[in-house]
ZAKEPA-115218 format. One record per residue: x, y, z of N, C-alpha, C in turn; residue in one letter. Coordinates in steps of 0.02 Angstrom, whole numbers, plus 50000, padded with zeros to 5 digits. Layout:
% residues N
X/Y/Z/X/Y/Z/X/Y/Z/a
...
This chain:
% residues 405
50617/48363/49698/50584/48299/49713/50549/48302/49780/x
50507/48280/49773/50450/48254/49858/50447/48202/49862/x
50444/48182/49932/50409/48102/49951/50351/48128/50012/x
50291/48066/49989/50246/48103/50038/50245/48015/50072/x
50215/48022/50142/50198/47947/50157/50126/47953/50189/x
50099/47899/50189/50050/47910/50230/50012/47826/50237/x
49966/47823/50277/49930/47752/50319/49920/47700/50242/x
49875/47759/50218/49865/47711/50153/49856/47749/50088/x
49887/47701/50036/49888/47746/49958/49842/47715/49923/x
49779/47758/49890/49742/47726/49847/49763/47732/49793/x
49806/47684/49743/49834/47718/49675/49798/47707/49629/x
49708/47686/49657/49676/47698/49588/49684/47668/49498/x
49724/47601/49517/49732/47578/49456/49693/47525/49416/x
49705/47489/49372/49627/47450/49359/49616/47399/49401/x
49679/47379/49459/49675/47327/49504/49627/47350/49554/x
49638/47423/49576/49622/47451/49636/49674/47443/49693/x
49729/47451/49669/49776/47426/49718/49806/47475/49755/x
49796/47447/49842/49801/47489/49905/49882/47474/49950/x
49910/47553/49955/49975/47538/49989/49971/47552/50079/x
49991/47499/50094/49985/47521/50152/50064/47537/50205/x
50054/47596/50232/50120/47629/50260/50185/47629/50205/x
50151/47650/50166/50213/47651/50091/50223/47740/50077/x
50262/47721/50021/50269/47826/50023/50282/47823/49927/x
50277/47883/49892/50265/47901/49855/50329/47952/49826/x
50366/47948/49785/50418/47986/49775/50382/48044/49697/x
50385/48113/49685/50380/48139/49635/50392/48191/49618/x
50393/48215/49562/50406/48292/49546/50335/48308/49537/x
50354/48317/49441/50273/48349/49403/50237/48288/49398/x
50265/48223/49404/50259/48146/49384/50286/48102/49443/x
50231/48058/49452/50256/48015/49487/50323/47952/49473/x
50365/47959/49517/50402/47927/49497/50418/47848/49520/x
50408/47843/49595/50408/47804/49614/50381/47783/49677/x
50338/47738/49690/50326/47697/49768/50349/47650/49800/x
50364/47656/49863/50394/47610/49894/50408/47607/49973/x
50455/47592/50007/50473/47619/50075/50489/47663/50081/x
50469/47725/50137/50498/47776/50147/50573/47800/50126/x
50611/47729/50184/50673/47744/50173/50717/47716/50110/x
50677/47679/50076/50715/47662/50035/50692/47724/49963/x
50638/47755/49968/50625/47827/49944/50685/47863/49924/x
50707/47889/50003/50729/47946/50047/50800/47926/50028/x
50838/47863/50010/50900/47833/49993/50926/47853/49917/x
50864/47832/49874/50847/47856/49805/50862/47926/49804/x
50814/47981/49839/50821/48065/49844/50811/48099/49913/x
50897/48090/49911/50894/48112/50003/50898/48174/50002/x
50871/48239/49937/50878/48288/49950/50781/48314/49953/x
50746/48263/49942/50681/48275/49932/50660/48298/49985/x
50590/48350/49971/50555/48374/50016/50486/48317/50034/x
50503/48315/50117/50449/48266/50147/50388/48292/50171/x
50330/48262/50152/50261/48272/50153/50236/48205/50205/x
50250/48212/50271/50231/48154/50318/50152/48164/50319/x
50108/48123/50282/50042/48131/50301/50012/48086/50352/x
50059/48053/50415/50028/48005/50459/49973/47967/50435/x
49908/47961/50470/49884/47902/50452/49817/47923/50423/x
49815/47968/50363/49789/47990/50315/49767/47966/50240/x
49731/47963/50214/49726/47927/50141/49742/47972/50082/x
49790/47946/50036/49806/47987/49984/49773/47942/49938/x
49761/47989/49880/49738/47938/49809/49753/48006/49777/x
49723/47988/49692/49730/48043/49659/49677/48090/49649/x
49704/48159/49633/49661/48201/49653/49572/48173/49589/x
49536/48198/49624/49460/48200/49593/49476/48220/49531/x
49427/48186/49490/49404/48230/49406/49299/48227/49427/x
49308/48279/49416/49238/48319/49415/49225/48333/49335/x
49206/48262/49279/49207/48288/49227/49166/48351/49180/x
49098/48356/49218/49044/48392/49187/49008/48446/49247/x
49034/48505/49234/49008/48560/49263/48979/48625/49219/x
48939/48692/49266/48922/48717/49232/48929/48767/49258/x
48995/48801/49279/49012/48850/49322/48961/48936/49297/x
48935/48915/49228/48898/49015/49219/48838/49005/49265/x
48805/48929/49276/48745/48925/49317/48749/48927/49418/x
48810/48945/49411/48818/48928/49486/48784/48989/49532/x
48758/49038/49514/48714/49104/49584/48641/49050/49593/x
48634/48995/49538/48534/48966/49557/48562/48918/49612/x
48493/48938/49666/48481/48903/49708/48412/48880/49695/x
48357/48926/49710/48283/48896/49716/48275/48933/49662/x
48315/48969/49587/48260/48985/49550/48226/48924/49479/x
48255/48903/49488/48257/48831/49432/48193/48777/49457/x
48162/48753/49421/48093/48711/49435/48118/48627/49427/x
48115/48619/49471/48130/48522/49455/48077/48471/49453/x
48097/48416/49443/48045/48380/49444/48003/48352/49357/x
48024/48405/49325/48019/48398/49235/48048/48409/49209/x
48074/48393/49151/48129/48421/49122/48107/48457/49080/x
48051/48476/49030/48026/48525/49007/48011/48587/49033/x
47966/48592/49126/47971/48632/49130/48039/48677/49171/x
48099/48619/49167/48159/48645/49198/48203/48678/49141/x
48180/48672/49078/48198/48688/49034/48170/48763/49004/x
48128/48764/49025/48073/48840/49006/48096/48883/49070/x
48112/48858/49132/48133/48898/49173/48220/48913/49168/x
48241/48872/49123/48308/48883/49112/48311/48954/49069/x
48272/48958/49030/48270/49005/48974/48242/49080/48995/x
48216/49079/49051/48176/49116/49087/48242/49174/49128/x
48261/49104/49155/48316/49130/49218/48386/49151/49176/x
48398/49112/49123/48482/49100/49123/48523/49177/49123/x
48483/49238/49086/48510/49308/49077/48531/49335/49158/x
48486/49303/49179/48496/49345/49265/48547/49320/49285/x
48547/49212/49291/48596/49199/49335/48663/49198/49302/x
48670/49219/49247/48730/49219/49208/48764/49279/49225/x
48719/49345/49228/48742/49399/49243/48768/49400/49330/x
48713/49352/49379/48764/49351/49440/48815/49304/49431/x
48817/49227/49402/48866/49195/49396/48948/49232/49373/x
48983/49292/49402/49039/49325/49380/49075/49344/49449/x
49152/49322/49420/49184/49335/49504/49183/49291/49541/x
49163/49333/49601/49156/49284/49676/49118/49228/49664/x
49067/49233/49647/49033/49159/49649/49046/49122/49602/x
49076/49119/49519/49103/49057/49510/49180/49031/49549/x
49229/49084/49546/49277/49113/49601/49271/49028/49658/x
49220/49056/49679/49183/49014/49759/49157/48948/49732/x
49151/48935/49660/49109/48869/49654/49183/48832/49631/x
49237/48858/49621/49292/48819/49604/49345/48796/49654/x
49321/48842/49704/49376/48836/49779/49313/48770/49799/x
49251/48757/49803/49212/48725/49852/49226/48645/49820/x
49248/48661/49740/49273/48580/49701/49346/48581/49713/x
49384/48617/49742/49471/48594/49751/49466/48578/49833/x
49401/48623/49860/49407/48596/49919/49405/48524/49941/x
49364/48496/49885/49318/48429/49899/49360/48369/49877/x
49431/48396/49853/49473/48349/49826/49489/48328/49761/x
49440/48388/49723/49445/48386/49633/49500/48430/49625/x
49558/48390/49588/49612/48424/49540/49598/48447/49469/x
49540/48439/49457/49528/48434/49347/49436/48425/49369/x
49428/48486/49314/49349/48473/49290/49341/48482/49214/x
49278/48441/49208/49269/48469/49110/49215/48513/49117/x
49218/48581/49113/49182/48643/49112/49159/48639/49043/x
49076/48649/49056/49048/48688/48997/49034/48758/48995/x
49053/48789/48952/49038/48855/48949/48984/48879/48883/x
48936/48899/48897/48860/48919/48874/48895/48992/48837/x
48927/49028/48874/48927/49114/48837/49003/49123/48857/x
49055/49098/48886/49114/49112/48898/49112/49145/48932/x
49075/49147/49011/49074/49185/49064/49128/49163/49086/x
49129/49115/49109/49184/49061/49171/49251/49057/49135/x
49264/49087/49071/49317/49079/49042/49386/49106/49097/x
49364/49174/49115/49435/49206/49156/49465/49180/49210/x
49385/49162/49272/49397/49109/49316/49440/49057/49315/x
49412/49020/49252/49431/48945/49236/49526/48968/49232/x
49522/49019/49185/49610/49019/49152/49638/49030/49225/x
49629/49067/49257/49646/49102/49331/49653/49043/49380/x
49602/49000/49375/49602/48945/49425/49682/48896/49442/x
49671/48875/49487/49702/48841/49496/49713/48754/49475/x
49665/48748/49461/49631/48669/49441/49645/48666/49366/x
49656/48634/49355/49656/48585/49271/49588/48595/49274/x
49558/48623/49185/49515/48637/49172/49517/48617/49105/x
49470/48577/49093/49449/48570/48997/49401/48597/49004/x
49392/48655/48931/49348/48706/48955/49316/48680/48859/x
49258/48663/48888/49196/48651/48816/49172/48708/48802/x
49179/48741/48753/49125/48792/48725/49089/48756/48690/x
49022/48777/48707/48975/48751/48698/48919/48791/48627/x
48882/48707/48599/48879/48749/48518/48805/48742/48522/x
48737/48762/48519/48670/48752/48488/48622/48818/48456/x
48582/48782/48415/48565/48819/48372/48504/48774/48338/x
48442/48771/48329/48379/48724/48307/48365/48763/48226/x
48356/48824/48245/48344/48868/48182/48398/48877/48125/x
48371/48853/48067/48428/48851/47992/48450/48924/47990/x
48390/48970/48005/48406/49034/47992/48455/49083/48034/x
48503/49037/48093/48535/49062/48118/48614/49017/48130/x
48600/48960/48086/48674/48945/48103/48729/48971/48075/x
48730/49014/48042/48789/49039/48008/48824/49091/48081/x
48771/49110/48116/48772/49180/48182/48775/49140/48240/x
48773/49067/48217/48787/49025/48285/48856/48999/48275/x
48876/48986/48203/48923/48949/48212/48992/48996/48223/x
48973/49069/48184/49050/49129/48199/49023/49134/48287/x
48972/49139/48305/48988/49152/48384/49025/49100/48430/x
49012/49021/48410/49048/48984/48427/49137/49006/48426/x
49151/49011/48342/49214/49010/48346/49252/49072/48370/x
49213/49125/48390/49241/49174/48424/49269/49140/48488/x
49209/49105/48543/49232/49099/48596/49296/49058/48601/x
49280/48984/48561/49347/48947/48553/49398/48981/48535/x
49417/49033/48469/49475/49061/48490/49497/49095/48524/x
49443/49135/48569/49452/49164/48635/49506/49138/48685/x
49452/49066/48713/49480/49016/48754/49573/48980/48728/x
49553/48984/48650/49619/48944/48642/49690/48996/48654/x
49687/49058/48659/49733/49087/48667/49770/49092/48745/x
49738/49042/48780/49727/49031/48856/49760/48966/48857/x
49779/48922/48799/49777/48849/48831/49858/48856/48836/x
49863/48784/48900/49926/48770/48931/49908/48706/48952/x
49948/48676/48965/49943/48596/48992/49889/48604/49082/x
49870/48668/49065/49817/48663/49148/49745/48715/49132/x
49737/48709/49049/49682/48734/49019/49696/48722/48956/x
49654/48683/48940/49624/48644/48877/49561/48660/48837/x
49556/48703/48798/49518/48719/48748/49472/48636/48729/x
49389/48635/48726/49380/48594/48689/49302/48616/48652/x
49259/48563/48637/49179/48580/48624/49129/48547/48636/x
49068/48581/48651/49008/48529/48670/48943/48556/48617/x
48933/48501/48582/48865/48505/48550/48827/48493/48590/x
48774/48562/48618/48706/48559/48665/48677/48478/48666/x
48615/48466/48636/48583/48435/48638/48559/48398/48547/x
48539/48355/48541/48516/48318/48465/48455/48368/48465/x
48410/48396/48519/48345/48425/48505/48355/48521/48487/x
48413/48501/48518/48425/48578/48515/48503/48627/48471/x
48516/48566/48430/48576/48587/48380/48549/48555/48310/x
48564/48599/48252/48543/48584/48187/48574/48548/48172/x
48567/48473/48112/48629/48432/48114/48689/48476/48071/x
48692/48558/48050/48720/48561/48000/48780/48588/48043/x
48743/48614/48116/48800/48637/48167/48831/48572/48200/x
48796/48532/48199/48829/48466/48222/48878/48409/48178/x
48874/48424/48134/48908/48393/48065/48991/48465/48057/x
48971/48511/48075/49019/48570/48054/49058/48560/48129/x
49043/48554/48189/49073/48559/48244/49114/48493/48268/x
49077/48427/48231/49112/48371/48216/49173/48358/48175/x
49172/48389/48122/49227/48421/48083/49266/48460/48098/x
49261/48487/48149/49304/48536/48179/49340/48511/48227/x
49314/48477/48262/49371/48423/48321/49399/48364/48294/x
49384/48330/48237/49416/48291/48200/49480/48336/48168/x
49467/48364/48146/49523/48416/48112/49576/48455/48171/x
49558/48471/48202/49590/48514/48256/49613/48460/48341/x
49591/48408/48320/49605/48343/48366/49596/48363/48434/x
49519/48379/48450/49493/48445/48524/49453/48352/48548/x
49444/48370/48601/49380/48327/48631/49322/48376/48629/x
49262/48312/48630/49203/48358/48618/49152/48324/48664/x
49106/48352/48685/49052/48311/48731/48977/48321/48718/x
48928/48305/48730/48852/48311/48712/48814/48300/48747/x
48745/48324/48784/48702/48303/48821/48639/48271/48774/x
48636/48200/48795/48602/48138/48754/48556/48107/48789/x
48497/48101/48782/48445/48070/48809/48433/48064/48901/x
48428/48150/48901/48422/48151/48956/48369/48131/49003/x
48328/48137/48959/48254/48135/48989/48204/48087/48942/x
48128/48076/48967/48098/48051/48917/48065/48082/48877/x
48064/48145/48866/48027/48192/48836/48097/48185/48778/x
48149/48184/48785/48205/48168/48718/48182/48118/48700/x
48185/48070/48716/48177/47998/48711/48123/47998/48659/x
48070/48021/48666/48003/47997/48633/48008/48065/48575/x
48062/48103/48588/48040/48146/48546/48100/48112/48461/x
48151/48097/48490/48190/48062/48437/48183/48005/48412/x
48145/47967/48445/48115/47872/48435/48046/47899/48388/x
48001/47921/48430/47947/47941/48366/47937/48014/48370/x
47948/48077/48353/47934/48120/48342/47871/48167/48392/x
47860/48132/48445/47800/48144/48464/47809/48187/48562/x
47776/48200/48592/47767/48190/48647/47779/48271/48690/x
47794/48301/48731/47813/48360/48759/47845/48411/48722/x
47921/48388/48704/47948/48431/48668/47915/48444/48588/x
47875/48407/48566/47852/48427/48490/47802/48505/48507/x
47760/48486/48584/47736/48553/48589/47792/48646/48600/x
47831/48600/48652/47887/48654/48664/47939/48680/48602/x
47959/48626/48560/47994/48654/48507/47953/48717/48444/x
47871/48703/48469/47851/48748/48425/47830/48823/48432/x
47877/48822/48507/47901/48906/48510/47954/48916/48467/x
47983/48872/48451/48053/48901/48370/48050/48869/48313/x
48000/48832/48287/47990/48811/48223/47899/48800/48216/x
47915/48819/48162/47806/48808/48146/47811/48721/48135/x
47834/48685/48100/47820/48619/48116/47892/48568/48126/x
47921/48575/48203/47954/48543/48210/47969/48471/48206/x
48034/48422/48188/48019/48385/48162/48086/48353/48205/x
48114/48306/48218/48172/48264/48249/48220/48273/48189/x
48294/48298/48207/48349/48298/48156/48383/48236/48160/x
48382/48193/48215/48432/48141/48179/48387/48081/48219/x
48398/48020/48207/48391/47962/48249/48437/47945/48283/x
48417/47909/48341/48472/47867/48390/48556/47858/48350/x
48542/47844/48307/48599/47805/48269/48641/47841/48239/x
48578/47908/48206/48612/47954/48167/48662/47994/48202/x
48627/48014/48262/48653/48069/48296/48742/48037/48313/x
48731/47978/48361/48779/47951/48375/48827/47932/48321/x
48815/47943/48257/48866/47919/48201/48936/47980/48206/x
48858/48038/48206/48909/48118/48204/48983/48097/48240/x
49002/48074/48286/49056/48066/48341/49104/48012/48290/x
49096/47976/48245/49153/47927/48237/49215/47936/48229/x
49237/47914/48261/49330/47938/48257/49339/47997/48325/x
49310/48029/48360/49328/48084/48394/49313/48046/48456/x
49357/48061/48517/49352/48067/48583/49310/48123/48608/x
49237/48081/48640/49196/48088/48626/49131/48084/48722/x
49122/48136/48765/49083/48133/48807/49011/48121/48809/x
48965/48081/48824/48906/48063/48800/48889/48072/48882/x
48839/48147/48883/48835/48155/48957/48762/48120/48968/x
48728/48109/49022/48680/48049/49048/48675/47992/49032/x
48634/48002/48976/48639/47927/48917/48588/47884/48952/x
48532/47917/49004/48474/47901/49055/48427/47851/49008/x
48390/47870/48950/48355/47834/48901/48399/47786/48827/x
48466/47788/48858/48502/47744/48798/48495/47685/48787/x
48483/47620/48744/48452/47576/48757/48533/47545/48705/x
48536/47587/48651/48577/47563/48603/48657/47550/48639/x
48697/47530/48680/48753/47566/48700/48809/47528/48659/x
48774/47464/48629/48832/47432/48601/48848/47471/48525/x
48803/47533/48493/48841/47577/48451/48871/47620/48455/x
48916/47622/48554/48952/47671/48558/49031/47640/48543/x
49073/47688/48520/49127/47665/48514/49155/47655/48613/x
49192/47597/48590/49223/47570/48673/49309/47634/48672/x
49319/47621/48640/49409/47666/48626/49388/47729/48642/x
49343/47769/48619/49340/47829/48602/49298/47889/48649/x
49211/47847/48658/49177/47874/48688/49158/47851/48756/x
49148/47906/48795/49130/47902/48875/49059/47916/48884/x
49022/47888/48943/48971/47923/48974/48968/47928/49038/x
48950/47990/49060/48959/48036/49115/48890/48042/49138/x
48912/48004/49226/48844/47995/49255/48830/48040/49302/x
48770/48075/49299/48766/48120/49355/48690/48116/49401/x
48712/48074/49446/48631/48039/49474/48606/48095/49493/x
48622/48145/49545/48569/48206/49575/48533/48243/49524/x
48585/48247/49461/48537/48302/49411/48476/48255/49388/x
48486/48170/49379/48449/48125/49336/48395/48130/49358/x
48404/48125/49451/48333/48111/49493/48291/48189/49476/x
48317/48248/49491/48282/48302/49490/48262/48315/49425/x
48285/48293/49366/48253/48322/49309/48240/48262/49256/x
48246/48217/49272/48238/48162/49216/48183/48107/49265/x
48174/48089/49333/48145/48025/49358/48159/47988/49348/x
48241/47969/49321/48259/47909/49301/48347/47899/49298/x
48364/47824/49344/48421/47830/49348/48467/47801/49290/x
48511/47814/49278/48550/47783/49201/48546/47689/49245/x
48558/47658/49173/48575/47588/49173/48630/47557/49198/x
48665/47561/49251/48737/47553/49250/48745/47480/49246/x
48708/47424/49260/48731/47357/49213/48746/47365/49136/x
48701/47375/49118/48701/47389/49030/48765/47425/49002/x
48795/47482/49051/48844/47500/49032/48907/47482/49048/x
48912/47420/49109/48963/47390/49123/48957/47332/49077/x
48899/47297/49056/48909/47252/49024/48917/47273/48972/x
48915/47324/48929/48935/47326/48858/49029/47381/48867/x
49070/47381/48906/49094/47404/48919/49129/47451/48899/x
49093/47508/48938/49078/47590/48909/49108/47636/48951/x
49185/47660/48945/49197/47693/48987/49157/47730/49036/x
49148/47747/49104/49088/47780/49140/49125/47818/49202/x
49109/47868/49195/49117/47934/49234/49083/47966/49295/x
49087/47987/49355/49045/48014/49389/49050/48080/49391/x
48991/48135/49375/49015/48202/49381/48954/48214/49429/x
48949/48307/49445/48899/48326/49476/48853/48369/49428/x
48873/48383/49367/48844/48434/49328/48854/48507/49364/x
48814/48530/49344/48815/48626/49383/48767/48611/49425/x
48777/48670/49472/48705/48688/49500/48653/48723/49472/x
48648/48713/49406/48567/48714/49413/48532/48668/49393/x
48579/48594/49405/48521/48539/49426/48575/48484/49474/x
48580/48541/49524/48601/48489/49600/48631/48540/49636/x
48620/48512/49704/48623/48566/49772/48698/48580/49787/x
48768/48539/49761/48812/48527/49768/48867/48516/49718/x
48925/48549/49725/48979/48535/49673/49034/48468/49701/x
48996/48433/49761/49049/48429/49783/49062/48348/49784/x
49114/48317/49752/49090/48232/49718/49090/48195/49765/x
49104/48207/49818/49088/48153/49870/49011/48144/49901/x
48992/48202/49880/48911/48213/49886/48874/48162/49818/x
48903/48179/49778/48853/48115/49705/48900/48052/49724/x
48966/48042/49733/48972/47980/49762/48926/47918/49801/x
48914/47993/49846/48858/47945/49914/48778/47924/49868/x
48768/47982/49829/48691/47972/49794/48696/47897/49758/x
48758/47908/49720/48767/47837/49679/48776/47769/49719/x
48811/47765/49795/48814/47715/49824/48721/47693/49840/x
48684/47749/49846/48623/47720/49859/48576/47722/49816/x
48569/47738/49739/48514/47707/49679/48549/47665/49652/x
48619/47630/49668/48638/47585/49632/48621/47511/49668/x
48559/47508/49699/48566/47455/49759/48570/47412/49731/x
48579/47367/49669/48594/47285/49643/48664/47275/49652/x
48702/47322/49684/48782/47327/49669/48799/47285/49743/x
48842/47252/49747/48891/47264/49824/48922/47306/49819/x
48898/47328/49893/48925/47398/49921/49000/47400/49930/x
49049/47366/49941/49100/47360/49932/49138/47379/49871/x
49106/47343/49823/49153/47310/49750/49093/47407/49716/x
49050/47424/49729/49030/47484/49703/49073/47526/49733/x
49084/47526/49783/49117/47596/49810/49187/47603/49762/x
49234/47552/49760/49295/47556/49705/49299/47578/49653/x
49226/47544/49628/49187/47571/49552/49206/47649/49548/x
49159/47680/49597/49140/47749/49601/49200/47781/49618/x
49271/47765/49640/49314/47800/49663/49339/47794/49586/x
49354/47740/49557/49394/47729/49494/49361/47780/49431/x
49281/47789/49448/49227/47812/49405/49242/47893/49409/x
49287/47907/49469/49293/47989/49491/49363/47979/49465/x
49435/47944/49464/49492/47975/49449/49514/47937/49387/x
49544/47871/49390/49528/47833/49325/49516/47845/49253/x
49436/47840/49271/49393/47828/49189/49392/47913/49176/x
49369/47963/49197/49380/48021/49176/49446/48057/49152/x
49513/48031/49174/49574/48032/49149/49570/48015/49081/x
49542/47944/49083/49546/47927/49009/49497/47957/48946/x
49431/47977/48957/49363/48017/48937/49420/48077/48933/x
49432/48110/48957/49477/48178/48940/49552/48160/48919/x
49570/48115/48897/49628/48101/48869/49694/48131/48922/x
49700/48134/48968/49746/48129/49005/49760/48119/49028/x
49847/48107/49076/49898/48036/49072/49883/48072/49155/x
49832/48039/49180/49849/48042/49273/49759/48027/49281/x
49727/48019/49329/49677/47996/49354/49713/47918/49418/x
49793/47909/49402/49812/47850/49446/49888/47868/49476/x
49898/47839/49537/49977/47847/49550/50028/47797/49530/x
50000/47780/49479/50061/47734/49449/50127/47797/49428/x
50177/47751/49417/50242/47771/49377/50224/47802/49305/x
50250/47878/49302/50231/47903/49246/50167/47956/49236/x
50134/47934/49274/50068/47988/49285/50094/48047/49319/x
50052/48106/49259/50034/48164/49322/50029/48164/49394/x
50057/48205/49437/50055/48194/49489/49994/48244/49545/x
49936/48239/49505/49902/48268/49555/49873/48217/49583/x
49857/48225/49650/49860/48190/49722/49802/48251/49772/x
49778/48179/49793/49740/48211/49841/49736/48186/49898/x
49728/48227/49951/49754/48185/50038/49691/48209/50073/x
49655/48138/50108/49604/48167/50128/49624/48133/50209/x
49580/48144/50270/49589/48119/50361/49583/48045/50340/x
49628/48024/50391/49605/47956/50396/49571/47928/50446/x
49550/47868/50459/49502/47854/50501/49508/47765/50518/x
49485/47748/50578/49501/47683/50587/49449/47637/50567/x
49481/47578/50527/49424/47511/50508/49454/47450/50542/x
49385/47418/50558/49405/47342/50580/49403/47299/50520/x
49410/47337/50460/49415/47290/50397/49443/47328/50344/x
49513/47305/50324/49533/47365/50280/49513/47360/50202/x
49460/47312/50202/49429/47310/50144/49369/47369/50114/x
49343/47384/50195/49287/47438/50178/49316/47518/50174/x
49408/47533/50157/49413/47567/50155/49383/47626/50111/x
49376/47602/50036/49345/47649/49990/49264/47650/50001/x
49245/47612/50042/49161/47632/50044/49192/47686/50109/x
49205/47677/50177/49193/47710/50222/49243/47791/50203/x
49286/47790/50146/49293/47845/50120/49237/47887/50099/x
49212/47865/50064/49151/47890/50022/49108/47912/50069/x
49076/47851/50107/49032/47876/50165/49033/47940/50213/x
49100/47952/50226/49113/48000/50270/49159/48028/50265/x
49192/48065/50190/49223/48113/50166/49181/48169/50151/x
49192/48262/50172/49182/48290/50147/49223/48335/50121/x
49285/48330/50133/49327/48390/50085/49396/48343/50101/x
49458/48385/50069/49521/48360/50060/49557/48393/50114/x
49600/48359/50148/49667/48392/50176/49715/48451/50132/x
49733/48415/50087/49786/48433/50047/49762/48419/49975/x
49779/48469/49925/49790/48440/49824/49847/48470/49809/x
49878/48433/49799/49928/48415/49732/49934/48401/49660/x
49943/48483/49618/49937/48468/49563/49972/48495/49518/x
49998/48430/49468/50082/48439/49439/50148/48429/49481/x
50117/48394/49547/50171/48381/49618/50170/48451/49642/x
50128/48508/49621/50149/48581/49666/50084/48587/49702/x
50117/48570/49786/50045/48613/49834/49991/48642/49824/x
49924/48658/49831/49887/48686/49811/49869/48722/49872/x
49871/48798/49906/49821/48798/49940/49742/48819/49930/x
């Protein structure tokens, strides 16, 4: 057993409710909060974690990364998403081949540094697979499924299930096998109908990148616009596989990641129980020109996530960095009552989007924990904004109640 104490506890719950000079009793699970000493009375054989006047909350969820893209710095083109997309295809053999080792290695220490306990990794070719198992961090690891051409899904879909059973011979309660259907423009519905069936059956979470841009947008609403020219480097007369509605049907019944969701207009046909969307403002601004709706998605109430994506569309893995981006394109918000948002949007709602029992320090949750400096306010209300503002890495993570260094 441990008790940790410290100035103040963010336990991150749907209240937002803040402890102040309280302490935290746990193993793998939190067990209990309260007074130190009345803790220490409970388990006077526990090991003490005095964090003085420091802020604990629970550790980060970093839901959507892309650890095979992590060696690009300046080789990736922004600013379009078509032509960030042609340069994706250009680059990906190179940076995949440096993405091995040290530098994803280095892109997973720079997210435990930053106070992330758990990310939802996509994996493109099962580079990041060894890393990921090796890591230290809770990892749901998506293998990832696309394929446009009929004449190759049969060679898309055994390569898929190679990697998943790859990965699944890896899983433990701190690596989680799951799947991501690419894109609606860039998966056949027959791989998307077969990979849907496959996490319904095998009860996996699955995630999707959905109307990222407007070149999707106009290409699935009417058939027309950028990508009809670009898709006809792989089909002689390309044509849109599903509609808004269609696509989104694929998911019914499955726990379900809906990453941007920048051009979604429909949100009240997402399931509320089931499906999440995962906001990632730095990638939106550099490759889409457009920030997601976040009224529309609070008012139709849609679970919502903050991730950073990979780097190769943002300068940083590190969530207190898209934290700050989001405190400032969300300007209709109070800055106050947003900053809570965005803390709850980082541990919270991604707990629940990945189906697991911690994102809060309530009684019963996982006990990963994260301890970051503390700092003095003349208002202890602006604690979670002036967190945000001027956090860049963690003191301490805690995960499963065991130290991390």
């Amino acid at each position: 057993m441990k008790i940790l104490k410290a100035k103040y506890i963010l336990i991150c719950d749907e209240n937002f409710t803040v402890l102040k000079n309280k302490s935290i009793a746990f193993d793998d699970k939190i067990k209990k909060t309260g007074d130190f000493k009345e803790l220490l009375t409970l388990y006077p054989d526990a090991e003490i974690y005095d964090f003085g006047d420091d802020i604990v909350m629970p550790g980060l969820i970093n839901s959507h990364t892309h650890l095979e893209f992590s060696a690009n710095k300046t080789n990736l083109i922004y600013g379009d998403f078509i032509k960030w997309v042609e340069s994706i295809v250009k680059n990906r053999d190179d940076l995949s081949k440096k993405a091995k080792g040290t530098i994803i290695k280095n892109a997973i220490n720079s997210l435990a540094n930053s106070g992330v306990t758990t990310i939802g990794e996509i994996s493109s070719f099962g580079a990041s697979l060894k890393e990921c198992v090796n890591s230290p961090l809770r990892v749901v690891y998506f293998n990832e499924l696309l394929g446009a051409n009929e004449s190759v899904v049969e060679k898309n879909w055994d390569n898929f299930l190679k990697r998943f059973e790859n990965s699944n011979k890896f899983k433990n309660d701190l690596f989680i096998p799951a799947a991501s259907i690419h894109a609606p423009y860039s998966t056949h519905p027959i791989l998307t109908k077969r990979l849907c069936e496959f996490a319904r059956k095998n009860k996996i979470l699955i995630s999707t990148h959905f109307l990222e841009s407007n070149h999707e947008n106009l290409w699935l609403r009417k058939g027309s616009g950028e990508f009809k020219k670009w898709l006809k480097n792989f089909s002689q007369n390309p044509k849109p596989f599903y509609s808004i509605k269609e696509f989104i049907e694929n998911f019914e019944g499955i726990k379900t990641l809906f990453i941007h969701c920048v051009y979604l207009k429909e949100f009240e046909i997402l399931d509320k129980k089931l499906h999440s969307i995962i906001h990632c403002a730095y990638s939106n601004r550099l490759l889409s020109k457009k920030s997601l709706n976040l009224k529309e998605v609070l008012k139709n109430d849609i679970n919502l996530c903050i991730a950073t994506d990979g780097l190769s569309s943002n300068i940083s893995l590190n969530l207190f960095d898209e934290l700050r981006a989001n405190l400032l394109i969300h300007k209709d918000f109070d800055l106050q009552n947003l900053a809570k948002f965005l803390l709850l949007a980082s541990t919270l709602n991604p707990a629940k989007a990945l189906n697991l029992n911690l994102g809060s320090l309530e009684v019963g949750k996982i006990a990963d924990i994260a301890v970051f400096k503390g700092f003095e306010v003349s208002d202890e209300k602006q604690i979670p904004l002036q967190l945000i503002l001027n956090t860049k890495e963690a003191k301490n993570i805690f995960i499963k109640g065991e130290k991390i260094k």
